[in-house]
Each structure stands twice: as C-alpha cells, then as structure tokens.
PQR file with spaces between the fields and no chain letter, atoms N, CA, C, O and H, PARSE charges and radii, in Angstrom:
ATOM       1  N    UNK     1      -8.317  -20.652   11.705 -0.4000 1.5000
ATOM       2  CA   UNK     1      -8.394  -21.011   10.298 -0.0000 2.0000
ATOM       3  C    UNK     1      -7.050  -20.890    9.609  0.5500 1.7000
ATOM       4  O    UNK     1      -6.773  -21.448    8.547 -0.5500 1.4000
ATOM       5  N    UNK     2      -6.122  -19.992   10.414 -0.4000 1.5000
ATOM       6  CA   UNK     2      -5.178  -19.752    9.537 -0.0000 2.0000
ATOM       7  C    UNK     2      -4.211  -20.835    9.628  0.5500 1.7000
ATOM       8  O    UNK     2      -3.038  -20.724    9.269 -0.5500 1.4000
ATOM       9  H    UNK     2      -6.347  -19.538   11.276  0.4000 1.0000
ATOM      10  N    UNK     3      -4.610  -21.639   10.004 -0.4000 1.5000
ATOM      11  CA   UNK     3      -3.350  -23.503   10.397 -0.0000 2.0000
ATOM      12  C    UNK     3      -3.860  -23.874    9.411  0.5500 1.7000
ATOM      13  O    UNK     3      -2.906  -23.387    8.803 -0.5500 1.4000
ATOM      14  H    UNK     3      -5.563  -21.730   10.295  0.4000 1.0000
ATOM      15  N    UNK     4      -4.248  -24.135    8.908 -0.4000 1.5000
ATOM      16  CA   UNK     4      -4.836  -24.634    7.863 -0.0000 2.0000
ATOM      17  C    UNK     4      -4.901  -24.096    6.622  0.5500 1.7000
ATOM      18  O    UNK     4      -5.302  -24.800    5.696 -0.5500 1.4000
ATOM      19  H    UNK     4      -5.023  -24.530    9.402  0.4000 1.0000
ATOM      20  N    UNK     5      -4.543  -22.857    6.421 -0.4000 1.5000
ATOM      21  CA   UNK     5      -4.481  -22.384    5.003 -0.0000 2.0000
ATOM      22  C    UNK     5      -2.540  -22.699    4.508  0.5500 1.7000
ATOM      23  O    UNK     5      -1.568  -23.013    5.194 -0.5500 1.4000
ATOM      24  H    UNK     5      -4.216  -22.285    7.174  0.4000 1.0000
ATOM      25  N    UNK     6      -2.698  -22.438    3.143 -0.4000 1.5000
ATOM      26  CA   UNK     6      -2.258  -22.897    2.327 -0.0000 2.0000
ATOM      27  C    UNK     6      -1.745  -21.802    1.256  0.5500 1.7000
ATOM      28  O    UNK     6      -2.310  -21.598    0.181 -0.5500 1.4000
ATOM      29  H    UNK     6      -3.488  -22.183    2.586  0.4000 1.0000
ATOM      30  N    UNK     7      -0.673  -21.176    1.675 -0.4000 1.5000
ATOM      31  CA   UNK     7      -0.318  -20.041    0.711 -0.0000 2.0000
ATOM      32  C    UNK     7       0.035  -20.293   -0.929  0.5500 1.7000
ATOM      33  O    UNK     7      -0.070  -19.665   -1.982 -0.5500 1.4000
ATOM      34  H    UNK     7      -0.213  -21.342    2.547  0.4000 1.0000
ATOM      35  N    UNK     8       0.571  -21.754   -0.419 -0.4000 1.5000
ATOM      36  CA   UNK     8       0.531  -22.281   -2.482 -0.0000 2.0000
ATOM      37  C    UNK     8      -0.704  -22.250   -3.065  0.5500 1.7000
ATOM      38  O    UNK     8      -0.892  -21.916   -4.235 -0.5500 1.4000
ATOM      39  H    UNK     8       0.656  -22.264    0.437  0.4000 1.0000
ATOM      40  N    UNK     9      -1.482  -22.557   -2.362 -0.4000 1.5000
ATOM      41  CA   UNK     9      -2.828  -22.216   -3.162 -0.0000 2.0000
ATOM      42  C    UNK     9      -3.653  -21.150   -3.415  0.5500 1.7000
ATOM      43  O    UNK     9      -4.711  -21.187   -4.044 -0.5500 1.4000
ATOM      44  H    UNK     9      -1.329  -22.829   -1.411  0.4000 1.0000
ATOM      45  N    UNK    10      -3.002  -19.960   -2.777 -0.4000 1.5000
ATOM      46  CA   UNK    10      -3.795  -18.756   -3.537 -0.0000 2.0000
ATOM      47  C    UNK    10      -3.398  -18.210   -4.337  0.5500 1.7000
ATOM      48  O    UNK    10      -2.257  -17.772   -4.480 -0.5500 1.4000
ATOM      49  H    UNK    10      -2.143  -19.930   -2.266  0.4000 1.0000
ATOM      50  N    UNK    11      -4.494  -18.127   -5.157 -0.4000 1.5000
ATOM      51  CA   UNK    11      -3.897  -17.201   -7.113 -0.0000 2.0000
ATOM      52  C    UNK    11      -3.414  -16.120   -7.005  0.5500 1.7000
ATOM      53  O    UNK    11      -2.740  -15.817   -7.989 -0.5500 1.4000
ATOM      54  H    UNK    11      -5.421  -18.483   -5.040  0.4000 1.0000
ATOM      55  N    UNK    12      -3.457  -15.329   -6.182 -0.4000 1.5000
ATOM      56  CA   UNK    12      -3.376  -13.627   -6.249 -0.0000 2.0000
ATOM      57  C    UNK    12      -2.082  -13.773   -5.750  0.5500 1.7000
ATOM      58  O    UNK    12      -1.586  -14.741   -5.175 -0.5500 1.4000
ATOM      59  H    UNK    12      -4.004  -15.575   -5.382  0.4000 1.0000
ATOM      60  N    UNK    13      -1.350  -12.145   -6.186 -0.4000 1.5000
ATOM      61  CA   UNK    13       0.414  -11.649   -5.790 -0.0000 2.0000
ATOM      62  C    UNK    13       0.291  -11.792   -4.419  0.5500 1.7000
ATOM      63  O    UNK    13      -0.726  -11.600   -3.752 -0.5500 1.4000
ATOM      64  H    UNK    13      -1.753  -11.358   -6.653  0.4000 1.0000
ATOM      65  N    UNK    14       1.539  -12.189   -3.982 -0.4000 1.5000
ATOM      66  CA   UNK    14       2.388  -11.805   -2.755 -0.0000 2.0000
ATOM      67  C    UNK    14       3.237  -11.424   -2.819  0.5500 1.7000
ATOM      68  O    UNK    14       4.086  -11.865   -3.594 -0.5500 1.4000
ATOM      69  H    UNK    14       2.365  -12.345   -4.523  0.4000 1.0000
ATOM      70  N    UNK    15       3.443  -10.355   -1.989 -0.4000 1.5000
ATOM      71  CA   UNK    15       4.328   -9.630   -2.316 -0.0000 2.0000
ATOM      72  C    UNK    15       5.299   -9.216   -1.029  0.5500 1.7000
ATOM      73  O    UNK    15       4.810   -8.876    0.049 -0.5500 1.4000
ATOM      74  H    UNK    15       2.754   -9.997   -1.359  0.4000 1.0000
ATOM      75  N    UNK    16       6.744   -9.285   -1.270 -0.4000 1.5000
ATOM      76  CA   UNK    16       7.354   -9.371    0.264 -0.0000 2.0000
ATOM      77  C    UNK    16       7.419   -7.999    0.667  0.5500 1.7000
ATOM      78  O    UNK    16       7.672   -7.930    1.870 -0.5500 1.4000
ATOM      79  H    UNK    16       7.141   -9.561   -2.145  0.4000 1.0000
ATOM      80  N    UNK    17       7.264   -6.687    0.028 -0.4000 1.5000
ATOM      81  CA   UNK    17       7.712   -5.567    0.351 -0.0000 2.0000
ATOM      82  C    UNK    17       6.437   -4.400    0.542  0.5500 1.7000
ATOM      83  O    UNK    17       6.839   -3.676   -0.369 -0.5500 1.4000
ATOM      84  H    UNK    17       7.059   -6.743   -0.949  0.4000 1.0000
ATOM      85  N    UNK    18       6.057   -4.179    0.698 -0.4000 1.5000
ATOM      86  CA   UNK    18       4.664   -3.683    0.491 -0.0000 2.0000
ATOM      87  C    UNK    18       4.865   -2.088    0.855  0.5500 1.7000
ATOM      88  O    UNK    18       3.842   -1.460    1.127 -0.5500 1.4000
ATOM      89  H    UNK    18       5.730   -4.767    1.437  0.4000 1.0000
ATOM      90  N    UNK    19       6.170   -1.381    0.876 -0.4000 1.5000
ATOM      91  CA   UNK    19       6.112   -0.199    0.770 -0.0000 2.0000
ATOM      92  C    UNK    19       6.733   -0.208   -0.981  0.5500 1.7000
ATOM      93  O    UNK    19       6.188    0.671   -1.650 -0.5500 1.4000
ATOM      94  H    UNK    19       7.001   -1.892    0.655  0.4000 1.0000
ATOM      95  N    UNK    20       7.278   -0.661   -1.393 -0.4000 1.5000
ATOM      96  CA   UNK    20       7.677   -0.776   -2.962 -0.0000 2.0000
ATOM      97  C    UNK    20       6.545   -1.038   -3.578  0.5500 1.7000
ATOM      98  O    UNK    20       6.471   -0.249   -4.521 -0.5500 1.4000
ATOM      99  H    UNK    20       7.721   -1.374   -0.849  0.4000 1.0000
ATOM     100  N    UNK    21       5.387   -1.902   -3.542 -0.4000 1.5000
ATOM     101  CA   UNK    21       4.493   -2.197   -4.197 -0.0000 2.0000
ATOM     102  C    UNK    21       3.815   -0.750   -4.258  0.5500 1.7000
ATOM     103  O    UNK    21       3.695   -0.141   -5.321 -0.5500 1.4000
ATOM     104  H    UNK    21       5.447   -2.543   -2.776  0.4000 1.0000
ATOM     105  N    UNK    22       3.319   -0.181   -2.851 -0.4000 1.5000
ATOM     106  CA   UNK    22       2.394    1.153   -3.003 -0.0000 2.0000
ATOM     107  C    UNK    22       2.913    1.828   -3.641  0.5500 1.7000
ATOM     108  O    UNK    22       2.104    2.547   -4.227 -0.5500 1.4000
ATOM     109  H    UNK    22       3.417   -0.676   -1.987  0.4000 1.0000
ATOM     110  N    UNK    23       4.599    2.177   -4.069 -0.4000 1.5000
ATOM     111  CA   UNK    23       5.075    3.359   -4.621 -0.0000 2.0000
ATOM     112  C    UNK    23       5.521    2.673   -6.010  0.5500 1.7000
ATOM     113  O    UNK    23       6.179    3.444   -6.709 -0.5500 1.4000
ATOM     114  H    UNK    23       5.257    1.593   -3.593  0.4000 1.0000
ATOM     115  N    UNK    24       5.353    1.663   -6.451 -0.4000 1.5000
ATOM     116  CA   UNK    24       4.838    1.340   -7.792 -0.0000 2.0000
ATOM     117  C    UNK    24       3.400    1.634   -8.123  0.5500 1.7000
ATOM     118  O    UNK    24       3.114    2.351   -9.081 -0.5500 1.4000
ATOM     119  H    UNK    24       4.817    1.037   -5.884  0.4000 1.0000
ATOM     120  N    UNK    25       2.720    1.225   -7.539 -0.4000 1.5000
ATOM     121  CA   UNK    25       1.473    1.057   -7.830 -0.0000 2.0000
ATOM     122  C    UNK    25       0.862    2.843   -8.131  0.5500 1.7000
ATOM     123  O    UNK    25       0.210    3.231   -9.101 -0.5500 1.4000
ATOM     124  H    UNK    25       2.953    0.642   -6.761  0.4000 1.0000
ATOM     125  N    UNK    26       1.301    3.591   -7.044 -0.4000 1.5000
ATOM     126  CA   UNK    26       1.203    5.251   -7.158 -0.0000 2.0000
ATOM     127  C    UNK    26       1.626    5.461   -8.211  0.5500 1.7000
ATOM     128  O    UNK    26       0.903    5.864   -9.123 -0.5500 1.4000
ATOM     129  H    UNK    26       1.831    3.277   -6.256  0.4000 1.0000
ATOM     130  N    UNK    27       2.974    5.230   -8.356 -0.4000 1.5000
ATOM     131  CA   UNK    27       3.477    6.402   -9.266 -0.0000 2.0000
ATOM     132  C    UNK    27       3.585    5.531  -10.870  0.5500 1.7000
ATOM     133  O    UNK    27       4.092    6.185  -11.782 -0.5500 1.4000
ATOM     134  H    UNK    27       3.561    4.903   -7.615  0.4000 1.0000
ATOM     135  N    UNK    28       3.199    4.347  -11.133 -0.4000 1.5000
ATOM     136  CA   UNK    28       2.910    3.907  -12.375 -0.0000 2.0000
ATOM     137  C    UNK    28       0.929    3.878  -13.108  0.5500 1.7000
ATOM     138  O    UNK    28       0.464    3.402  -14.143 -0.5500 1.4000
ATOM     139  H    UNK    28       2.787    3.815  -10.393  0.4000 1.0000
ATOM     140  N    UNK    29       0.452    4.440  -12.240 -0.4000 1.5000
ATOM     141  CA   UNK    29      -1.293    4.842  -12.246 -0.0000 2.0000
ATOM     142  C    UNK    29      -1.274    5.746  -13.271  0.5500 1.7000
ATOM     143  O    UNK    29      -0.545    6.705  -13.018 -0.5500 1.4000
ATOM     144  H    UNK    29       0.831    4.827  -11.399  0.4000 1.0000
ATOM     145  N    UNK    30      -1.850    5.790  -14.412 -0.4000 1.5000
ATOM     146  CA   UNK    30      -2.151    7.018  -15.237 -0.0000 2.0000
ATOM     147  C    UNK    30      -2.547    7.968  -14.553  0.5500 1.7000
ATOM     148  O    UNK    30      -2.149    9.114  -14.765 -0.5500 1.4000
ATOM     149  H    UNK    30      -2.442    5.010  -14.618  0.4000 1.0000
ATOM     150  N    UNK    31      -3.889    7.490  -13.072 -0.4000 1.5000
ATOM     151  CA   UNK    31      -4.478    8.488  -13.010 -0.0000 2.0000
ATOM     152  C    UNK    31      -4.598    8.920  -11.528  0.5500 1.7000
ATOM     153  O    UNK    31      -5.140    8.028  -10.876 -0.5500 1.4000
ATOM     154  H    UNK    31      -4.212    6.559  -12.900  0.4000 1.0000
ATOM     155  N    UNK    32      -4.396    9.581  -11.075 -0.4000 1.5000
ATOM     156  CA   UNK    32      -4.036    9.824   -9.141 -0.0000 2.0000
ATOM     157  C    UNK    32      -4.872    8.583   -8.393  0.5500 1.7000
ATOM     158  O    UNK    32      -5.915    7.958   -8.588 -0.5500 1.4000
ATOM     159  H    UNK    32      -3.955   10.306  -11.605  0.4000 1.0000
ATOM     160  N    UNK    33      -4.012    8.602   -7.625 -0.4000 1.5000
ATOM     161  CA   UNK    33      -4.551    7.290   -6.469 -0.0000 2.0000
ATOM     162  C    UNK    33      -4.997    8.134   -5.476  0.5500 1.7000
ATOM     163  O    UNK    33      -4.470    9.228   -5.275 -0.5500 1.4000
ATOM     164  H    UNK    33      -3.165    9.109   -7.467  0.4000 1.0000
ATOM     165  N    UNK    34      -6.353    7.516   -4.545 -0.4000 1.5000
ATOM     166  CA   UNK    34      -6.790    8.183   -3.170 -0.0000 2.0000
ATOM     167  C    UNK    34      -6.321    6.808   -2.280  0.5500 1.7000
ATOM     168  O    UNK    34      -6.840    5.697   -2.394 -0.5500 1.4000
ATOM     169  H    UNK    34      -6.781    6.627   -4.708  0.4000 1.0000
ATOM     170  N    UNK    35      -5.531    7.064   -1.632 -0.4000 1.5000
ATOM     171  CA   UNK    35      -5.401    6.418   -0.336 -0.0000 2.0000
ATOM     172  C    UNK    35      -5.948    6.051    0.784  0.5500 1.7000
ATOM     173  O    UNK    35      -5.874    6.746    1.798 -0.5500 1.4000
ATOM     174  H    UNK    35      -5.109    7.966   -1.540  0.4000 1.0000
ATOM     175  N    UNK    36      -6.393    5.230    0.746 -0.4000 1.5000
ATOM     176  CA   UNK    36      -7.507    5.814    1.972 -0.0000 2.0000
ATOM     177  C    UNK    36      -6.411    4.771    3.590  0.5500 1.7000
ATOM     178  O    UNK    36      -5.840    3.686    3.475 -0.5500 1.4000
ATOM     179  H    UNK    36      -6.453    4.666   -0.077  0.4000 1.0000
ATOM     180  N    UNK    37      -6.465    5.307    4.364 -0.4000 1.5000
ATOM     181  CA   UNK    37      -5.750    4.520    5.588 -0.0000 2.0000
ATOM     182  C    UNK    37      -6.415    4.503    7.200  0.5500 1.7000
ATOM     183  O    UNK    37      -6.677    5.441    7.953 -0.5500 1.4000
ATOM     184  H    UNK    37      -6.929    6.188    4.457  0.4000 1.0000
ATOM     185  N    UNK    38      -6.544    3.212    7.352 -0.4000 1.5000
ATOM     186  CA   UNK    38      -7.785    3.466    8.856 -0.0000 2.0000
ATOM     187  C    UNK    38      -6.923    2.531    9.888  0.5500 1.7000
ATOM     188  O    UNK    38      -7.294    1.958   10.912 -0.5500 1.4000
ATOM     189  H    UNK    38      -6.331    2.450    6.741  0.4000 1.0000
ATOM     190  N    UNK    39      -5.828    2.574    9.346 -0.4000 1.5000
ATOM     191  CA   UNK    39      -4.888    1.586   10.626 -0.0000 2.0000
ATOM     192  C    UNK    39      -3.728    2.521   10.667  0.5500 1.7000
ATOM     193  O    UNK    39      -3.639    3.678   10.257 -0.5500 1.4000
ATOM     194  H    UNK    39      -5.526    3.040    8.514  0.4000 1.0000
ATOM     195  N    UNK    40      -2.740    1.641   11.340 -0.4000 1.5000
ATOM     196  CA   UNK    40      -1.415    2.066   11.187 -0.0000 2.0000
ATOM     197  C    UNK    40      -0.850    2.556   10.171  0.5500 1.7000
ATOM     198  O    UNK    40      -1.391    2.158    9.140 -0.5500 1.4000
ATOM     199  H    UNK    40      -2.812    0.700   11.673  0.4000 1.0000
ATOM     200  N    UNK    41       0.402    3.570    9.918 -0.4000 1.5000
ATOM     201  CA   UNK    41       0.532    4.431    8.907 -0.0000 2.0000
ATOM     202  C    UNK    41       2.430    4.059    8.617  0.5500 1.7000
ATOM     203  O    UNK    41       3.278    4.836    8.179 -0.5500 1.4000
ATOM     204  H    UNK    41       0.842    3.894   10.756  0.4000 1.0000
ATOM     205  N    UNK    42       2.588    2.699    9.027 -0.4000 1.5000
ATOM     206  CA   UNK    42       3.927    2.368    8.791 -0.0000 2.0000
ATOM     207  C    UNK    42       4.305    2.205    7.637  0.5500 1.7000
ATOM     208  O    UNK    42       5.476    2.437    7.336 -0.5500 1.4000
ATOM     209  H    UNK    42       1.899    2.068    9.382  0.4000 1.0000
ATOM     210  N    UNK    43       3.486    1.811    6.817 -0.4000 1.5000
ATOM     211  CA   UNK    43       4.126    1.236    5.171 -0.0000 2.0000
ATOM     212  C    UNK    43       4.172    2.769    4.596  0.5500 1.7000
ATOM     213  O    UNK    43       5.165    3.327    4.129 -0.5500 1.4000
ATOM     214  H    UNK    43       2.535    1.622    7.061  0.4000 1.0000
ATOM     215  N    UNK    44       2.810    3.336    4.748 -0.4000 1.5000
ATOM     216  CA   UNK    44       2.769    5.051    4.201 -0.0000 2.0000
ATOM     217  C    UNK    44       3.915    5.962    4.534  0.5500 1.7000
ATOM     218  O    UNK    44       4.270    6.837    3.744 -0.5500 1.4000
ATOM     219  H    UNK    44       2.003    2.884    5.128  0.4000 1.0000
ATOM     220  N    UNK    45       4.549    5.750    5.794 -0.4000 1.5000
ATOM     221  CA   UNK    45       5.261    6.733    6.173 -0.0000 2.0000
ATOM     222  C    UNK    45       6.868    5.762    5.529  0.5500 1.7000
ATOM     223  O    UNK    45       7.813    6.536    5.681 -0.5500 1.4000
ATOM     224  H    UNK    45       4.261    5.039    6.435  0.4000 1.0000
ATOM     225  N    UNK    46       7.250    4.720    5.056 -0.4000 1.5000
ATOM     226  CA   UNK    46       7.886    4.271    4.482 -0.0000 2.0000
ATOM     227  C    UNK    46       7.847    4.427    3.186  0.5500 1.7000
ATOM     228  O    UNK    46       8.777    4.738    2.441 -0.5500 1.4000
ATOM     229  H    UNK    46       6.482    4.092    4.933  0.4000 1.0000
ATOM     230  N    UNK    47       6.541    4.163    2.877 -0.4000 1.5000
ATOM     231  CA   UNK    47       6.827    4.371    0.969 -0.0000 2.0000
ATOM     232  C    UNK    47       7.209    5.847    0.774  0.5500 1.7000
ATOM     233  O    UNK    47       7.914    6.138   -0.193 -0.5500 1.4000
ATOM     234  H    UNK    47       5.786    3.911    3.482  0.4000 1.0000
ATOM     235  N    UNK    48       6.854    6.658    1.500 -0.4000 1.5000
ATOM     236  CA   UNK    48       7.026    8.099    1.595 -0.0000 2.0000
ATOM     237  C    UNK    48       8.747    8.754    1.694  0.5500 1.7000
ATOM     238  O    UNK    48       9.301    9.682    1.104 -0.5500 1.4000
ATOM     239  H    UNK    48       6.282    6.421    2.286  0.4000 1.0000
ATOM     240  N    UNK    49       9.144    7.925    2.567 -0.4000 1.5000
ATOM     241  CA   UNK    49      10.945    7.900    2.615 -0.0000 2.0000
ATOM     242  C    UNK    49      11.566    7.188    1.542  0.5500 1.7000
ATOM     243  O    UNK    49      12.619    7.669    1.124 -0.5500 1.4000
ATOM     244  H    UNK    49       8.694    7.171    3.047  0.4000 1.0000
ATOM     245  N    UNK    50      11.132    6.134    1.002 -0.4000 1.5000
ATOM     246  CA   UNK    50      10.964    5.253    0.026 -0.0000 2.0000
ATOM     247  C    UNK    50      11.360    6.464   -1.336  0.5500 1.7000
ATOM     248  O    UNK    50      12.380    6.747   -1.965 -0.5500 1.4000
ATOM     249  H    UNK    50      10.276    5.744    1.342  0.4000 1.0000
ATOM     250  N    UNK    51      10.106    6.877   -1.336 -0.4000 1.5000
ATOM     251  CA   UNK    51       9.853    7.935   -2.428 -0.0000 2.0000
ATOM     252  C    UNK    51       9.042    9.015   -1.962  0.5500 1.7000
ATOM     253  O    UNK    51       7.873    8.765   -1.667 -0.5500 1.4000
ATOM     254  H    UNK    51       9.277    6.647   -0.825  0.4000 1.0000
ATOM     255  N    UNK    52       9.388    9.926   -1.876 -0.4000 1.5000
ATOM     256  CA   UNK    52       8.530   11.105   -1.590 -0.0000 2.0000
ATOM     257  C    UNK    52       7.587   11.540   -2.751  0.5500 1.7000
ATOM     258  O    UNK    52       6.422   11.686   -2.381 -0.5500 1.4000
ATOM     259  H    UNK    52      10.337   10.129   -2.116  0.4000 1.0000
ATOM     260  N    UNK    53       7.864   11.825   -4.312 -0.4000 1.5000
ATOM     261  CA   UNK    53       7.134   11.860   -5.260 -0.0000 2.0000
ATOM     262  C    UNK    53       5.895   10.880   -5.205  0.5500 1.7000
ATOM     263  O    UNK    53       4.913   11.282   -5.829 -0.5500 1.4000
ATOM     264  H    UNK    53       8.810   11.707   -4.613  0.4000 1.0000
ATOM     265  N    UNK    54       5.818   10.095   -4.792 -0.4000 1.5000
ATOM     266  CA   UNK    54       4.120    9.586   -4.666 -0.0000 2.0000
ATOM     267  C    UNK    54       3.265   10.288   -4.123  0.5500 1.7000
ATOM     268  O    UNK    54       2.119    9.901   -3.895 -0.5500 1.4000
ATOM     269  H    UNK    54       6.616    9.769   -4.286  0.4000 1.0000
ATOM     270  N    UNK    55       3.762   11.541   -3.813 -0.4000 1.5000
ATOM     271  CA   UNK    55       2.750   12.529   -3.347 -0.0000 2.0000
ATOM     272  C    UNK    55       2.011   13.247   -4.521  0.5500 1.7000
ATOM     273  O    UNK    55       0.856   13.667   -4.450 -0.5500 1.4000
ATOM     274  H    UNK    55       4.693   11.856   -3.998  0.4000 1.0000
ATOM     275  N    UNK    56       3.135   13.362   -6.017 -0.4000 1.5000
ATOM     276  CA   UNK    56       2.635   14.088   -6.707 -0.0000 2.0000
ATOM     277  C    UNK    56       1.355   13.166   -7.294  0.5500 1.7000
ATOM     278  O    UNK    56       0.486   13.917   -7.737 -0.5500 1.4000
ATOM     279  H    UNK    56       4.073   13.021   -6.075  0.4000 1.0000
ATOM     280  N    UNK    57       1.005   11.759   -7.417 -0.4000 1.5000
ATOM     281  CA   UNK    57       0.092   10.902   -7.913 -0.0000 2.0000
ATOM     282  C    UNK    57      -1.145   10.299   -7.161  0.5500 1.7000
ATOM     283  O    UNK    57      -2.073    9.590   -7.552 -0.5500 1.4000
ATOM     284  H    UNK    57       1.710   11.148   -7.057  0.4000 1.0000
ATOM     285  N    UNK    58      -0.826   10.833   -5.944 -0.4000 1.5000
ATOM     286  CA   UNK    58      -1.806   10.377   -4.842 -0.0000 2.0000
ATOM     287  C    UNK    58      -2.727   11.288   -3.787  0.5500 1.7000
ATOM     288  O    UNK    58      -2.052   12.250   -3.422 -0.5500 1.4000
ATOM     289  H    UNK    58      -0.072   11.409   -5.627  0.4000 1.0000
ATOM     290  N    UNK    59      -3.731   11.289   -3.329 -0.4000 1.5000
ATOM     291  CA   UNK    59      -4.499   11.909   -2.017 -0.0000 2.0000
ATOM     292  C    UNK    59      -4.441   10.873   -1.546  0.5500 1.7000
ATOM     293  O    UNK    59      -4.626    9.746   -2.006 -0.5500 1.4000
ATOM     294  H    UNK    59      -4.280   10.507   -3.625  0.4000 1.0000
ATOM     295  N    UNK    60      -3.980   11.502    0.111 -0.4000 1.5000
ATOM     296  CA   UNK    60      -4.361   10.907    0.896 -0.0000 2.0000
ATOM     297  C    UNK    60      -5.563   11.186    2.025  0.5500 1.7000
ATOM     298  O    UNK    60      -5.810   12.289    2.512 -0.5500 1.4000
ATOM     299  H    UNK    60      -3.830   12.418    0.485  0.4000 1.0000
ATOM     300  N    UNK    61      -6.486    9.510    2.435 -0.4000 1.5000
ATOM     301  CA   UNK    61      -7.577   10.351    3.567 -0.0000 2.0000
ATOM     302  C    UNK    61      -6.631    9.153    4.625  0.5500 1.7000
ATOM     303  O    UNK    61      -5.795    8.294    4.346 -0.5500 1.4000
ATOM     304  H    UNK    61      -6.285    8.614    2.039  0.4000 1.0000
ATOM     305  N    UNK    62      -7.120    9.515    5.645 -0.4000 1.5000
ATOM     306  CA   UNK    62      -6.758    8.911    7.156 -0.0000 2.0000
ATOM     307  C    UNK    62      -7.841    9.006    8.140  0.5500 1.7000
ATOM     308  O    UNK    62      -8.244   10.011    8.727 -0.5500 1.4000
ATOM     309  H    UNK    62      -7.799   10.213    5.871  0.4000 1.0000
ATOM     310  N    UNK    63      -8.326    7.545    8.238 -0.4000 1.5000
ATOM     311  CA   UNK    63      -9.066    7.763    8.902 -0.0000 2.0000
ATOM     312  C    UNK    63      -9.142    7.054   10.758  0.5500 1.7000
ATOM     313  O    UNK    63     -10.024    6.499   11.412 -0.5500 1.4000
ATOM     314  H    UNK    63      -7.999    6.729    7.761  0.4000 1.0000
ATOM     315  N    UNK    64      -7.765    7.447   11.023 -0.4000 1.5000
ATOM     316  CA   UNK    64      -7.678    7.427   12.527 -0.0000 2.0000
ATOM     317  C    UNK    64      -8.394    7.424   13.230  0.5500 1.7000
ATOM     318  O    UNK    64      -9.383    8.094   12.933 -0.5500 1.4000
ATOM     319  H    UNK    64      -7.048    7.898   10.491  0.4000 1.0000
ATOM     320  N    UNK    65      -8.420    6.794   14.438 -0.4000 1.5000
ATOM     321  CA   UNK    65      -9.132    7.569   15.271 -0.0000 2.0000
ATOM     322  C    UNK    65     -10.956    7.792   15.022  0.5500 1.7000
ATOM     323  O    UNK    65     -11.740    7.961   15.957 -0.5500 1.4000
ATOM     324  H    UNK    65      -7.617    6.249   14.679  0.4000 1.0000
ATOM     325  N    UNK    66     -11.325    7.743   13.648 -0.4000 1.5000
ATOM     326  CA   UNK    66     -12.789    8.267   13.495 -0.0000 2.0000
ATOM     327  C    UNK    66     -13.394    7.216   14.116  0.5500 1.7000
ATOM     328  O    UNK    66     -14.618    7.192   14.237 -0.5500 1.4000
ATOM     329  H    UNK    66     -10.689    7.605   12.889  0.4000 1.0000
C-alpha cells in the first residue's frame, strides 16, 4: 500500500526530527507526560542526550520484552 500513498496528501505534521519534537512536546506540556515505549528506545535515549531535563516533565513506562 505504501507505493501508492501520497505524502502531499496527508493533513497531519511531519516532522524530520523526532527526538526534538518529543523534547518539545515534554518540556512545553503544562502538565507531565507518561511515555509509554513498546519498541526500540532510540529516539528516547536521544531526546534524553538531546535534553536530559525532560525527565523533570515526564514518566516513563517501557514495555519491552512484556
């Protein structure tokens, strides 16, 4: 299906960076973010080097492995 799709046509953001987005998105939240993560932990362990203070706005769960 994906030959056929058409990225000009979807309404929603794209976004090229997606460890900048999470550590906007964290640390501009009024109100704590829960994370939740059941894959790979590459962007997390980037936004984290990125910015470490997204710790003060966020829980994280991980759900590896379950």
């Amino acid at each position: 299906w994906i030959k056929d799709y058409k990225l000009s046509e979807y309404s929603g953001s794209v976004h090229e960076n997606g460890m900048e987005v999470l550590c906007s998105t964290i640390m501009d939240s009024p109100d704590p973010i829960t994370l939740i993560a059941t894959g790979p932990l590459g962007t997390v362990a980037g936004a984290l080097k990125m910015n470490p203070n997204i710790t003060e706005n966020a829980r994280f769960v991980g759900m590896q492995r379950a």
